[in-house]
N, C-alpha and C positions, 0 to 999 in steps of 0.2 A: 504494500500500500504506500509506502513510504517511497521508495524507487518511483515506482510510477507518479507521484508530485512530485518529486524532482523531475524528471526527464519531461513531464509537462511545462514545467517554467522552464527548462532550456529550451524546449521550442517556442515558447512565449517568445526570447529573448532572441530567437536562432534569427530571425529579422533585421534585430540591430547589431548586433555582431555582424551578418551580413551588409549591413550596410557601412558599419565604418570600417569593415574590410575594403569594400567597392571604392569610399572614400580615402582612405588614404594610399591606396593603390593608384589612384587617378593624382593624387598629390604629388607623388613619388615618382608618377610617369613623367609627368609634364617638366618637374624641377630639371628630370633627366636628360629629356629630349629638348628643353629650351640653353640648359649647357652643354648638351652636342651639338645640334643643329643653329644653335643661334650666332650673332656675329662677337667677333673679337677683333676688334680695332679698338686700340688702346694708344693713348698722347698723352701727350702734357697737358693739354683744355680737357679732356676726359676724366684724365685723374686728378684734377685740381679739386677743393674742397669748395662749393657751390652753396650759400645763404641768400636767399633775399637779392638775390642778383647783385652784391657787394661782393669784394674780392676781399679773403680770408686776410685780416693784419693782426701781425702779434702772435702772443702764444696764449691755446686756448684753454689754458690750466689757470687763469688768473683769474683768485677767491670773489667771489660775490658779498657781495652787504647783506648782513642779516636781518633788516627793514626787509629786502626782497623774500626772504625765506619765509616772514614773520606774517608778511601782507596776505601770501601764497595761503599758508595754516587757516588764518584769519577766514580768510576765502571760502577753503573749504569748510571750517566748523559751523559758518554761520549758512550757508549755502545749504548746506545738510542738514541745517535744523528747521529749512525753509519747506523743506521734503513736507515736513511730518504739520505743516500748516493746510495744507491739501485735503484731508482726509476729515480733517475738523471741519473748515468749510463749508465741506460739502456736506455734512451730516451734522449742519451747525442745529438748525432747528431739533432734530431727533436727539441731541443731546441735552438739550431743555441746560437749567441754569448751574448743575449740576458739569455738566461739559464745558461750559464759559468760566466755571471758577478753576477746574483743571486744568484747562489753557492758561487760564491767566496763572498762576504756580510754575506753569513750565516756562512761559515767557520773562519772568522775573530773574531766573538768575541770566538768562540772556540779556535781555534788557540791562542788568547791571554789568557784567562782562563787556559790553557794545560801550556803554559811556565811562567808563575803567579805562578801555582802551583807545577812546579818544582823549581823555583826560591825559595818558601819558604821552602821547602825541605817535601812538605805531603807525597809524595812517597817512601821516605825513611824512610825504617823498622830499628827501633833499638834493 
């Protein structure tokens, strides 16, 4: 009894197995045959390192400002706490005032983190 559910879930699955065989067979082919068959002409403008259509100056090891790192975090934490405003929203009513005071709890230490961080000036680019 035991054997026969197993060998039914492998054929459940015998599908997708099959298919990211099929898929990565076709991955594999193509990587293959675009570096046999494809061209190699190689230069100096070909191998040159290409940005923003500006020609590379300098060396590109040199350290960033931590304002930049700081702005980036910033970005994301508040960005992603923007996520979880969507769902309140939209089921503002069905939450009746019970949901409005939850929200408002979760918005507070944001709220104080957002003017925290203006107050020591992260936001500002020098």
């Amino acid at each position: 009894m035991e054997s026969q559910a197993i060998s039914t879930q492998l054929t459940d699955y015998a599908a997708i197995f099959g298919q990211f065989i099929v898929a990565a067979g076709f991955v594999i082919t193509a990587i293959y045959f675009a570096q046999k068959l494809g061209p190699k002409r190689g230069g100096k403008i070909k191998m040159s390192s290409f940005e923003c259509g500006l020609d590379s100056i300098g060396n590109a090891r040199l350290p960033f400002s931590v304002k930049y790192f700081l702005v980036a975090i910033l970005f994301v934490l508040f960005d992603v706490e923007v996520i979880f405003f969507y769902p309140w929203a939209v089921n503002f009513r069905e939450l009746g005032e019970s949901g409005f005071v939850k929200m408002l709890v979760f918005m507070a230490p944001l709220l104080l983190g957002y003017f925290y961080i203006i107050k020591k000036g992260a936001l500002k680019w020098e």
